[in-house]
Backbone as CSV, one residue per row, in Angstrom:
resi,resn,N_x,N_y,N_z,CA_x,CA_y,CA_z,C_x,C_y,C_z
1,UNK,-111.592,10.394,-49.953,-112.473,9.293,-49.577,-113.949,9.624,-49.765
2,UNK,-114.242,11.049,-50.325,-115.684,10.988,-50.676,-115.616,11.438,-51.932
3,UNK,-116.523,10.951,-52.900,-116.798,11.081,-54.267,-117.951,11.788,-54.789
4,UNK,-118.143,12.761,-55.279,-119.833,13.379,-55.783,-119.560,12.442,-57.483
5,UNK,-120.588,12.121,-57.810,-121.358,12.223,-59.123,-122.436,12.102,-59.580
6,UNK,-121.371,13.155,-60.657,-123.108,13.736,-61.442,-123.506,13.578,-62.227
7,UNK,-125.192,13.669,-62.718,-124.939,13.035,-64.511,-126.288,13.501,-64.392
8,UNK,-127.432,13.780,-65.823,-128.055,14.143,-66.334,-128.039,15.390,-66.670
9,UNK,-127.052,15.925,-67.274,-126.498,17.190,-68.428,-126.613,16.860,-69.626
10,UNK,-126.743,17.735,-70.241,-126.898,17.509,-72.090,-127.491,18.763,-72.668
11,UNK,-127.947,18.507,-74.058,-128.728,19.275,-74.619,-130.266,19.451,-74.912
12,UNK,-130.223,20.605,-74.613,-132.426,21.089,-74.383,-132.249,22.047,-75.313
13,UNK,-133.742,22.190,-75.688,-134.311,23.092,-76.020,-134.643,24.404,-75.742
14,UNK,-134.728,25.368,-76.158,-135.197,26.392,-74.684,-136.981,26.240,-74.549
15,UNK,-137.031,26.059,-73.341,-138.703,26.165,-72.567,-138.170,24.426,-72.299
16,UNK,-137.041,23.840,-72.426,-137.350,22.569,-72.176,-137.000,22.092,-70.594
17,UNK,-136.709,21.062,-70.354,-136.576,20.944,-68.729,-134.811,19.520,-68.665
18,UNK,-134.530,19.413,-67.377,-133.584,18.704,-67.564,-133.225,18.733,-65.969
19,UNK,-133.048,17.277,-65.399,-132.876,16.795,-64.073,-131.736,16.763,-63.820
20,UNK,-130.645,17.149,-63.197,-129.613,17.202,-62.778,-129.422,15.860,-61.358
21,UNK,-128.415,14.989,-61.412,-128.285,13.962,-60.084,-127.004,14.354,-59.684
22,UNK,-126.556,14.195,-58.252,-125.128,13.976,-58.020,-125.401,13.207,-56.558
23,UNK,-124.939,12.341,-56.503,-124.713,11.090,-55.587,-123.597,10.892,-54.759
24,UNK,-123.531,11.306,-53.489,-122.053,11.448,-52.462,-122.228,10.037,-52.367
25,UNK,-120.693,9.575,-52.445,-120.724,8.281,-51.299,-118.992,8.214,-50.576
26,UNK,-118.498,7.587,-49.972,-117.649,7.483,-49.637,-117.535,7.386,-47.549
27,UNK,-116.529,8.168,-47.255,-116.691,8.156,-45.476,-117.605,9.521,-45.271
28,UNK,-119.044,9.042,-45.191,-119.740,10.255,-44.518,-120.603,10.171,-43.178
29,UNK,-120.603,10.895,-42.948,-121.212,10.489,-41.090,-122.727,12.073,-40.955
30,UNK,-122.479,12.937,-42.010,-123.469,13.271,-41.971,-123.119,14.961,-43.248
31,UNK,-124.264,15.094,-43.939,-124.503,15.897,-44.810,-125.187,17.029,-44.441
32,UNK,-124.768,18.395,-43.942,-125.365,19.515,-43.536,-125.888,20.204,-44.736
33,UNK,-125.672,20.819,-45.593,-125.720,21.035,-47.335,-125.437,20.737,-48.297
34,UNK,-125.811,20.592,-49.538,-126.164,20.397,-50.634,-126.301,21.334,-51.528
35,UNK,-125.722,21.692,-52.239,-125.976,22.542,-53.705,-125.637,21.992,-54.688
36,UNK,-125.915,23.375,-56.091,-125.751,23.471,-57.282,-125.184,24.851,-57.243
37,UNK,-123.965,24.507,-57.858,-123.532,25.892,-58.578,-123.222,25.748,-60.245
38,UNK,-123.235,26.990,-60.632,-122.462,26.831,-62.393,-121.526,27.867,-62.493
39,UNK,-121.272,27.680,-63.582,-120.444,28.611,-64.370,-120.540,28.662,-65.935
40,UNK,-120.976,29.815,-65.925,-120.985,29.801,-68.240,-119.263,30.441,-68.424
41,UNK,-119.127,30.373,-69.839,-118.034,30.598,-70.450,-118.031,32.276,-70.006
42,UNK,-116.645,32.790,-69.684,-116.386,33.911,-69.263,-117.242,34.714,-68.302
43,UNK,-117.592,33.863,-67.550,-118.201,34.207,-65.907,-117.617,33.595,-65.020
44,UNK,-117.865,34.290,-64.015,-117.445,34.123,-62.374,-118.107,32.885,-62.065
45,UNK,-117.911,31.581,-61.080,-119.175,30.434,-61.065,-120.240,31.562,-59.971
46,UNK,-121.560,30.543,-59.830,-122.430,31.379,-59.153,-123.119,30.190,-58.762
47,UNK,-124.060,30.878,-57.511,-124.310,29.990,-56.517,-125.899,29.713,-57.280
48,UNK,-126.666,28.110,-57.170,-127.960,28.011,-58.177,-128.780,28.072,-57.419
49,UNK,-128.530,26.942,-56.261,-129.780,26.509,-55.214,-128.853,25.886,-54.373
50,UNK,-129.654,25.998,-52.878,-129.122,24.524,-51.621,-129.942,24.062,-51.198
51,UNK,-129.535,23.234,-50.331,-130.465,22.687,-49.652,-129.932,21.777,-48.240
52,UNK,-130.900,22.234,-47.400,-130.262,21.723,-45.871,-130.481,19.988,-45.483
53,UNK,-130.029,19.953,-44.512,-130.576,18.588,-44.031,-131.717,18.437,-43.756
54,UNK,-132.382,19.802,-43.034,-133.643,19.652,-42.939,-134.540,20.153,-43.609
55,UNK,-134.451,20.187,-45.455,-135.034,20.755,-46.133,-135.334,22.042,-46.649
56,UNK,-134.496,23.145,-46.160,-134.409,24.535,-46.471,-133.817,24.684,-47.560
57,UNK,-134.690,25.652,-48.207,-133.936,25.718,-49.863,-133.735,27.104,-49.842
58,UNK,-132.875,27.133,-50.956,-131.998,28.946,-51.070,-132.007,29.010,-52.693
59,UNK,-132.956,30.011,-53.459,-132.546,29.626,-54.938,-131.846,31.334,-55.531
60,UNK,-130.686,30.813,-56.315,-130.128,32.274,-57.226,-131.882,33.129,-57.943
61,UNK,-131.592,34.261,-57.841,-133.101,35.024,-58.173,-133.242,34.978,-59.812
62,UNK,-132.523,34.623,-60.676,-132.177,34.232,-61.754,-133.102,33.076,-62.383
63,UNK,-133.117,31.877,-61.120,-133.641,30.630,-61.616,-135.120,29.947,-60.705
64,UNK,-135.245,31.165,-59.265,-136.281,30.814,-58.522,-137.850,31.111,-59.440
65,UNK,-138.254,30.007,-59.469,-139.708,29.848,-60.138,-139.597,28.501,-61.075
66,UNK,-138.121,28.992,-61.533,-137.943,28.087,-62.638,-137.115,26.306,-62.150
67,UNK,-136.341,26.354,-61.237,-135.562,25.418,-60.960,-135.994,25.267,-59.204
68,UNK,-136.014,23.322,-59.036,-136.465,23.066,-57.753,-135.142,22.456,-57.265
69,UNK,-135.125,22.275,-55.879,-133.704,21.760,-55.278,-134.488,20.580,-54.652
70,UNK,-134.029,19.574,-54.751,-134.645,18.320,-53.587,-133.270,17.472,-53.367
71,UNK,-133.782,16.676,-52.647,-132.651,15.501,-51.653,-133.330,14.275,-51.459
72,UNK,-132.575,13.234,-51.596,-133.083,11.679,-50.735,-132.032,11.828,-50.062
73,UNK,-131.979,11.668,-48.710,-130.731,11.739,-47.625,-130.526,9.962,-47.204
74,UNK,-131.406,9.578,-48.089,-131.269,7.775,-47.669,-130.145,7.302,-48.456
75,UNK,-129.865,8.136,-50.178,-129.188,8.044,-50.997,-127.760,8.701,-50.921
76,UNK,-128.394,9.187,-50.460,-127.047,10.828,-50.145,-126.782,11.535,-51.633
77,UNK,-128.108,12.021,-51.779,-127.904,12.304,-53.177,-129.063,13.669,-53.277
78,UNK,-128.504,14.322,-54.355,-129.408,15.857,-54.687,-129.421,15.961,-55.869
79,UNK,-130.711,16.443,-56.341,-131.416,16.841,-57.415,-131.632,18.557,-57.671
80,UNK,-132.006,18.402,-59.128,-131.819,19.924,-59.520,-132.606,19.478,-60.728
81,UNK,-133.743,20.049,-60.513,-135.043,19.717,-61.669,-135.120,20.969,-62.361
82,UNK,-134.946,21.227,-63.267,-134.439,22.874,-63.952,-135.873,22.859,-65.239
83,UNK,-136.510,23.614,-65.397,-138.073,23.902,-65.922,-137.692,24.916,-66.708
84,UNK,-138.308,25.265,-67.725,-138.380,26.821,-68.587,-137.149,26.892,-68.749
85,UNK,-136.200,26.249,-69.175,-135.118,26.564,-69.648,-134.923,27.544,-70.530
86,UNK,-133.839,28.533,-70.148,-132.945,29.199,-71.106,-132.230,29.410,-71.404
87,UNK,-131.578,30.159,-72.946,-130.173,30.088,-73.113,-128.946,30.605,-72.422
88,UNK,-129.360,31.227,-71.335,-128.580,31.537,-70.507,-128.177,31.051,-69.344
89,UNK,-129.223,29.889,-69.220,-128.731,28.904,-68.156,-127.509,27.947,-68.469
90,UNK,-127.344,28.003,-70.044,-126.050,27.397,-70.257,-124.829,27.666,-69.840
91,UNK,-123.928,26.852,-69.037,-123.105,27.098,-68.294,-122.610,25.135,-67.646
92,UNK,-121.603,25.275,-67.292,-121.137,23.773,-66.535,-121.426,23.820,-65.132
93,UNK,-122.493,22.929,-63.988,-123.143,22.713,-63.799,-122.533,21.814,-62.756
94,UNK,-122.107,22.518,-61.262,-121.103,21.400,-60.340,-122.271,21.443,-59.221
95,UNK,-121.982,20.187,-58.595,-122.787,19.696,-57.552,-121.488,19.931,-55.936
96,UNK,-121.656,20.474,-54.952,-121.560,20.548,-53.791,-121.760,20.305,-52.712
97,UNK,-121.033,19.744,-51.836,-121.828,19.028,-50.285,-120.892,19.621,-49.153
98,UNK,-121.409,19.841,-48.483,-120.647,20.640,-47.509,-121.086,19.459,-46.010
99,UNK,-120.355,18.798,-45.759,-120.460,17.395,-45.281,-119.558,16.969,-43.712
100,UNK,-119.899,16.241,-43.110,-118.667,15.928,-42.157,-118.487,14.112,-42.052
101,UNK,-117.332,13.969,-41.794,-116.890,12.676,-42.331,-117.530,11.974,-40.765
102,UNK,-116.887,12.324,-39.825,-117.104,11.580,-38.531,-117.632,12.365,-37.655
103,UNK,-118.048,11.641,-36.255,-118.602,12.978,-35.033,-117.712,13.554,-34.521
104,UNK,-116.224,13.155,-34.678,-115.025,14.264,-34.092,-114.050,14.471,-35.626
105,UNK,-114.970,14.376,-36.925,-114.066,14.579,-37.877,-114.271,16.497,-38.440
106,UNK,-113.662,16.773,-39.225,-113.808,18.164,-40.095,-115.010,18.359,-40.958
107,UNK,-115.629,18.829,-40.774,-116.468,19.721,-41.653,-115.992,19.959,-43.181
108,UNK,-116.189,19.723,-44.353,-116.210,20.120,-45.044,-116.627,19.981,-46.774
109,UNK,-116.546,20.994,-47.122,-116.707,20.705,-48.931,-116.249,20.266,-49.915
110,UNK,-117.017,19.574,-50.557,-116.546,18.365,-51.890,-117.403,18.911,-53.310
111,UNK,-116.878,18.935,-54.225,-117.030,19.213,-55.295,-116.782,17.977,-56.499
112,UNK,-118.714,18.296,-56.815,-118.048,17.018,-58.193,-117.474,17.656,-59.174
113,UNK,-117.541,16.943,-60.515,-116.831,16.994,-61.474,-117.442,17.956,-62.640
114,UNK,-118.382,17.883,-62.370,-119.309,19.534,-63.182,-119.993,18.392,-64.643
115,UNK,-121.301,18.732,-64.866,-122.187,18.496,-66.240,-121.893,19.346,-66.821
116,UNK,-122.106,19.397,-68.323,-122.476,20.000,-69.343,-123.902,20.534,-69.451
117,UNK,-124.599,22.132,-69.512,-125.954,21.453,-69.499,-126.074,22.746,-70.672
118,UNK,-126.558,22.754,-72.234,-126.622,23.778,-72.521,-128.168,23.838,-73.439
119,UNK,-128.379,25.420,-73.593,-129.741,25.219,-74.156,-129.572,26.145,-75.287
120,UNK,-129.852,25.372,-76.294,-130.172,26.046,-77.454,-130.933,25.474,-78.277
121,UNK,-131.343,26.174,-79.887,-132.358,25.843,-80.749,-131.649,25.354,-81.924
C-alpha cells in the first residue's frame, strides 16, 4: 500500500549534474527517513545520502561536496541533486523511506524501483 517513484536518471556528462525525484504515496502517517542508495555493476549497493524529518543529512564520503539531499514533506517526496559528476557515480540509483503507516502501525522500509543514472563521454 505504499509506492516510491522515481525518475530523473539518464545520461550526463562527466562534470555534469542530474536531479534525482522519488515520491512516496500510499497509507502513510509519517516519514522518519529518506535516502538514496546505489549500486554499480559488480558492487555491493551503498548507502549515498539521508535525510531526517527534521532535516539532518548523512552523505557517503565519496559524494559529500558533490551531491545535496533535500525533502518537501508536504509532497512526501526526496531529492538528490548530484553536481560534478563522475564516472564512477555510475551505478542504479534506489530511493528509500523508512516510514510508519499509522500511530499504532509498524515502522518500516520501502524501496523504489531504482534509476539508471550513468556518466560518461
Amino acid at each position: 500500500q505504499v509506492q516510491l517513484v522515481e525518475s530523473g536518471g539518464g545520461l550526463v556528462q562527466p562534470g555534469g549534474s542530474l536531479r534525482l525525484s522519488c515520491a512516496a504515496s500510499g497509507s502513510i502517517f509519517h516519514i522518519y527517513v529518506m535516502g538514496w542508495y546505489r549500486q554499480a555493476p559488480g558492487k555491493q549497493r551503498e548507502l549515498v545520502a539521508t535525510i531526517t524529518s527534521g532535516g539532518s543529512t548523512n552523505y557517503a564520503d565519496s559524494v559529500k561536496g558533490r551531491f545535496t539531499i533535500s525533502r518537501n514533506n508536504a509532497k512526501n517526496t526526496v531529492y538528490l541533486q548530484m553536481n560534478s559528476l563522475k564516472p564512477e557515480d555510475t551505478a542504479v540509483y534506489y530511493c528509500n523511506v523508512d516510514l510508519r503507516t499509522g500511530l499504532l502501525g509498524t515502522r518500516n522500509n520501502y524501496w523504489g524501483q531504482g534509476t539508471q543514472v550513468t556518466v560518461s563521454s
